[in-house]
C-alpha positions in Angstrom: 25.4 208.4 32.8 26.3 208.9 36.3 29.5 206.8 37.1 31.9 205.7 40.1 35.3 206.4 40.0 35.9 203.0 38.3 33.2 202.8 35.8 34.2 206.3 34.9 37.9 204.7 33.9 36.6 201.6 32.4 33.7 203.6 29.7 35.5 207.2 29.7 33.3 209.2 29.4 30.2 210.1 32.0 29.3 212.5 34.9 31.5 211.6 38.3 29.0 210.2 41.2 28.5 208.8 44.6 25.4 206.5 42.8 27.1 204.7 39.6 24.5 203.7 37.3 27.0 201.2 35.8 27.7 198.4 38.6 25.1 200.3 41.5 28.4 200.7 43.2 30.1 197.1 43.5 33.7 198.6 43.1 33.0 201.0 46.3 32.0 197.4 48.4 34.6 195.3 47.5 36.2 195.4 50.8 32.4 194.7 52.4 31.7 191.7 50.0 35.8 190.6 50.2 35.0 190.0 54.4 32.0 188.1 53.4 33.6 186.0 51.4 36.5 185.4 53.2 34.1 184.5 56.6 32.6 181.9 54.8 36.2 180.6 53.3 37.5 180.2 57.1 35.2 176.9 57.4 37.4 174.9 54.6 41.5 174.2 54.5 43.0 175.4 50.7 46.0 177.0 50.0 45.0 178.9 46.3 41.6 180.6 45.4 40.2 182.3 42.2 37.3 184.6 41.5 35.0 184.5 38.9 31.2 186.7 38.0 28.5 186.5 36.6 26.7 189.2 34.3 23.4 188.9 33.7 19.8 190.9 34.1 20.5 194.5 34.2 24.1 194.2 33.9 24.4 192.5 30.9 21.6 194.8 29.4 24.2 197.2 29.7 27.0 195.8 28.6 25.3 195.1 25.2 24.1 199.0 25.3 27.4 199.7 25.4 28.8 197.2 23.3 26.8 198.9 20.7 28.2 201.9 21.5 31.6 201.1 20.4 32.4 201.1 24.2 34.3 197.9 25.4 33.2 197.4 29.3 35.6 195.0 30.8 33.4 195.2 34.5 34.3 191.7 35.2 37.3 191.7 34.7 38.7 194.8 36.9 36.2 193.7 39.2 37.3 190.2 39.8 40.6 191.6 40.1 39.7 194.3 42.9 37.9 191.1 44.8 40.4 188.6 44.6 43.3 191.2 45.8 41.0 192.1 48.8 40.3 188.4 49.3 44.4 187.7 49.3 45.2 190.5 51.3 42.5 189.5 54.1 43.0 185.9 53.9 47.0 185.2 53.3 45.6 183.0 50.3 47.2 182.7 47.0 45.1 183.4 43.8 46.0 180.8 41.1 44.1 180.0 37.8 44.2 176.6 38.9 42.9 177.1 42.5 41.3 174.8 45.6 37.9 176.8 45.7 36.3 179.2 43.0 34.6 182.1 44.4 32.1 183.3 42.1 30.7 186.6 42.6 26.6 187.3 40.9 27.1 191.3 39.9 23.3 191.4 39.4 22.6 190.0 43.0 25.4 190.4 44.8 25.8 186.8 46.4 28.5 184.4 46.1 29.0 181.1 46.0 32.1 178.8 46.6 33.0 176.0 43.8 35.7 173.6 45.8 37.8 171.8 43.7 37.5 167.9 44.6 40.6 166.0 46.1 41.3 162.9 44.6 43.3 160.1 45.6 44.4 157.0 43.8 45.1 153.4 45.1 44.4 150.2 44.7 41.4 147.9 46.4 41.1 144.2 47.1 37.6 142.7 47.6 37.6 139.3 49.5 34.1 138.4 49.9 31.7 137.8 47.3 28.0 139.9 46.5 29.2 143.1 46.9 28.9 145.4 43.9 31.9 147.9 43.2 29.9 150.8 43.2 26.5 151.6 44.8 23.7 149.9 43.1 20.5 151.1 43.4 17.4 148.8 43.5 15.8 148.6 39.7 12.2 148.1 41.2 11.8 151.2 43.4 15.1 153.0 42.4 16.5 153.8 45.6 13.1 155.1 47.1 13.0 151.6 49.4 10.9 148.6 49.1 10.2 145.6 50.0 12.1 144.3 47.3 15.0 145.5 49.1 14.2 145.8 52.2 13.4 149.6 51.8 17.0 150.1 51.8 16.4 151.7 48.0 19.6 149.5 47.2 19.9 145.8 45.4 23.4 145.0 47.2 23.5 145.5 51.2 27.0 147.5 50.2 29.3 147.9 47.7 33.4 148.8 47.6 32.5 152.4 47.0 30.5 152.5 50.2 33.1 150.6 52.3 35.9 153.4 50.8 33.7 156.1 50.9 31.9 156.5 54.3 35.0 157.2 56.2 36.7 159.4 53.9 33.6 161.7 53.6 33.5 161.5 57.3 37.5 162.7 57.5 37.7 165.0 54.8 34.2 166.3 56.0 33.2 166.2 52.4 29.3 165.6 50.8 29.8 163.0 48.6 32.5 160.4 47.6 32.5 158.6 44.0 34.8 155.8 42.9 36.4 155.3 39.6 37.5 152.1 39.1 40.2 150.6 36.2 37.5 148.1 35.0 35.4 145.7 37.5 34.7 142.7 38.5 31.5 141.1 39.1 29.5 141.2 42.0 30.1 137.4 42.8 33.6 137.7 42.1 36.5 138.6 44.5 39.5 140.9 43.8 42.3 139.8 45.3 46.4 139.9 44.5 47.5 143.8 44.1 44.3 144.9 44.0 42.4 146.7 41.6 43.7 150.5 40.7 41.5 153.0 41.4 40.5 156.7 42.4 38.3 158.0 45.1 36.9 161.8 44.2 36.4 163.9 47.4 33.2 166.3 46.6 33.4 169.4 48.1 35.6 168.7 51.1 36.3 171.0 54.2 39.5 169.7 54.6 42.3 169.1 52.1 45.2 167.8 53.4 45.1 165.0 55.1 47.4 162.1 56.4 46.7 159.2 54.0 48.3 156.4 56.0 45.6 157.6 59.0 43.2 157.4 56.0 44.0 154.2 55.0 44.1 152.8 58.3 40.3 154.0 59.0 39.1 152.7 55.7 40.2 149.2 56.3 39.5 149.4 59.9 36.1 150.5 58.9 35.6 147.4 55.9 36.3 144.5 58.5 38.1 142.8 56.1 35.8 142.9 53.4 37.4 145.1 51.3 41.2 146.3 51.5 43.2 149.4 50.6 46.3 150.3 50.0 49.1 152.7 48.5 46.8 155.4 48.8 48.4 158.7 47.1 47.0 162.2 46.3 46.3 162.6 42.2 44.5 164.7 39.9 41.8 164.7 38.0 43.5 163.5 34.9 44.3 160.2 36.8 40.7 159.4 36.4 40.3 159.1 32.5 43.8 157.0 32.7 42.4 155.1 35.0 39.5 154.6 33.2 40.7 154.2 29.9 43.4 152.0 30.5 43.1 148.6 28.8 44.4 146.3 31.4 45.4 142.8 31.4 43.9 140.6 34.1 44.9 137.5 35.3 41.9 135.2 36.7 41.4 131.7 38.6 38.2 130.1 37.7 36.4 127.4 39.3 34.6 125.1 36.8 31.7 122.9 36.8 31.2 120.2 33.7 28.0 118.8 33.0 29.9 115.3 31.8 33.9 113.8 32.6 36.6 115.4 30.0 40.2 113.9 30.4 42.9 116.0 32.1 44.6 115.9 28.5 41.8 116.9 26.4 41.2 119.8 29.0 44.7 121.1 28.7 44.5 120.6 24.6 41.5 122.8 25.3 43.0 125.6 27.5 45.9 125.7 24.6 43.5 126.3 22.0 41.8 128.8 23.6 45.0 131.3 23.2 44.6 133.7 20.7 41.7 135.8 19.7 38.0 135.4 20.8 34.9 137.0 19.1 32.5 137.9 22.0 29.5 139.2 21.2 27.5 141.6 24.2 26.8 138.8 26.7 22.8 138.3 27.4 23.2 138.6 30.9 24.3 142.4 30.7 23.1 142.9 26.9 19.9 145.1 28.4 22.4 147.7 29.6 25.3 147.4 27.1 25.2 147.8 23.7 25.3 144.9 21.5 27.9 144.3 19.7 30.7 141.8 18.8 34.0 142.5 20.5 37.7 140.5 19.9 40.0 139.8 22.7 42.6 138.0 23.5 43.5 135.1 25.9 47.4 135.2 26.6 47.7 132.4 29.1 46.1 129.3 30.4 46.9 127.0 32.9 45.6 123.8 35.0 45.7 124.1 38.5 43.6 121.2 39.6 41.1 118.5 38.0 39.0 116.0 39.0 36.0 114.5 36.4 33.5 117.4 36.7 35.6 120.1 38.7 38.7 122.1 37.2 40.3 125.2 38.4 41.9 126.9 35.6 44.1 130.2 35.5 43.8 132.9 32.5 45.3 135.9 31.3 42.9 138.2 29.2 43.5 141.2 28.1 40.5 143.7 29.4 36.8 143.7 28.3 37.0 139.8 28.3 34.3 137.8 29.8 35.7 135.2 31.4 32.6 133.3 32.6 31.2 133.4 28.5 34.5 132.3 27.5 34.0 129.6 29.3 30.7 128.5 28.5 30.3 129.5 25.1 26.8 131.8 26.2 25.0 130.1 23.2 27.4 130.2 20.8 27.6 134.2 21.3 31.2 133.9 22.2 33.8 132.0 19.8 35.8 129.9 20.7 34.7 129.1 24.1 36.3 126.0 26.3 32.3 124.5 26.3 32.8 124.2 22.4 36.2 123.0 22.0 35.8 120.6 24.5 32.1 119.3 23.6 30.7 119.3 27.0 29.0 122.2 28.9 31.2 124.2 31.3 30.1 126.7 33.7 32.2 128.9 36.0 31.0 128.3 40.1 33.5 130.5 41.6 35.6 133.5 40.2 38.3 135.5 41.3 40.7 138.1 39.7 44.4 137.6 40.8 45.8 140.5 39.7 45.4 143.4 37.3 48.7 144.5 35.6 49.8 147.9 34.9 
């Protein structure tokens, strides 16, 4: 087999030539692919890098050749390490294992292709106006093609809180996509107000990196016009994302009420004291056709009475997460137990919701 230099090393045995059979001379154009690379790199902003390859085709044909030769051919691994010293000595960068943007290198085609590392920041979000969904929410009768459903926006809410976040972060990290995960959420008719809700933005392949956050979080809000609000902005990791996520946390709600008939204001506050404790909650219908249906237990921590008047109440509770608040308070056909509708006898509904705050 006729062999590079390299090759020769790496198998050990072979006839020395300007044509290697083994990787059709990769090794010799290292430098030539290394100034390639490192032309395209010059459009983003990172600080570390790695290299990666793939072996497939012809090249892995003859890897397993060799392989069942008894001949361990470790081509990706000297390779990687001849590019990404070429690519550190022409570019200043660092390689790291853990790196802003992956280069990896095709050794049957020789192209490349960059995989950048998304930036993700946490904060929190309030939401003070009603009908806008968290995330985008595409329309279910043309799914996002545009109709006149929606009025061919392909979309069943004019915006949502990831749109209001996202837009000018993509726009400032020059980035193609921005996705938001929040720590729960509320409904589209409800506001988030207090704190906020906790949550992280992640940057898809940004051009730019590192970026002032308080500019950042003046554009955002600038750009929302006081629907939606963020603040404490902070760069994270990707790990913050399944805390985020996973985190059970304990909300604190003020509900508007509506009563088909008069209660008393004692029997309501009996009421709101008996509703402390656990509550079996089966899948509300409303959402049942894209959750799964099953009975879940809370619990209700707190209650209180903030205002009454016949018909009208506006009542504060603490819940701990995955609580529905508007079944809890009218019962949803006996699907969630106890409810306030059927301790108190009389039909509740909620009119107005909003989340005060959602602890840590």
């Amino acid at each position: 087999m006729r062999l590079c230099r390299q090759c020769l090393s790496l198998i050990g045995k072979g006839e020395l030539s300007e044509e290697c059979e083994a990787c059709c001379n990769a090794f010799d154009r290292v430098e030539e692919f290394a100034k390639s690379i490192v032309k395209k790199l010059s459009g983003y902003e990172f600080q570390t890098f790695n290299v990666g390859s793939r072996v497939w085709g012809s090249a892995r044909a003859l890897h397993e050749l060799l392989k069942g030769r008894g001949i361990e051919y470790n081509m990706k691994r000297e390779f990687n390490d001849s590019l990404g010293r070429k690519i550190s000595e022409l570019s200043g960068k660092i390689r790291s294992p853990k790196p802003d943007i992956n280069v990896i290198f095709d050794l049957e085609t020789f192209n490349f292709e960059l995989q950048v590392r998304p930036v993700y920041i946490y904060g929190r979000y309030i939401k003070r106006v009603r009908n806008i969904s968290q995330t985008r929410w595409i329309c279910g009768f043309c799914m996002g093609k545009g109709c006149e459903i929606c009025n061919f926006t392909g979309k069943k809410y004019g915006t949502s809180v990831e749109e209001l976040i996202s837009t000018p972060t993509i726009g400032i990290f020059k980035a193609k996509d921005a996705k938001l995960h929040g720590a729960g959420r509320e409904d589209v008719d409800a506001r988030m107000l207090g704190r906020g809700r906790p949550f992280v933005l992640e940057v898809i392949d940004p051009r730019k990196r590192f970026v002032d956050l308080e500019e950042l979080e003046r554009t955002i809000n600038e750009y929302a016009r006081g629907k939606v609000k963020v603040l404490g902005l902070e760069y994270t990791d990707s790990k913050m994302v399944r805390e985020v996520k996973m985190e059970r946390h304990r909300k604190r709600y003020r509900v508007k009420i509506a009563f088909d008939d008069e209660v008393s204001t004692e029997s309501l506050i009996k009421a709101l004291e008996s509703l402390k404790g656990e509550i079996r909650q089966r899948t509300p219908k409303r959402v049942v056709h894209r959750r799964s249906d099953r009975v879940r237990v809370r619990r209700v921590y707190d209650t209180k009475l903030l205002f009454h008047s016949g018909r009208v109440a506006v009542v504060e509770i603490d819940a701990e997460a995955g609580l529905y608040i508007k079944e809890l308070v009218s019962g949803d056909d006996g699907r969630t137990q106890p409810s306030l509708s059927s301790i108190l006898g009389v039909n509740g509904r909620v009119e107005k919701l909003d989340v005060l705050d959602v602890f840590d």
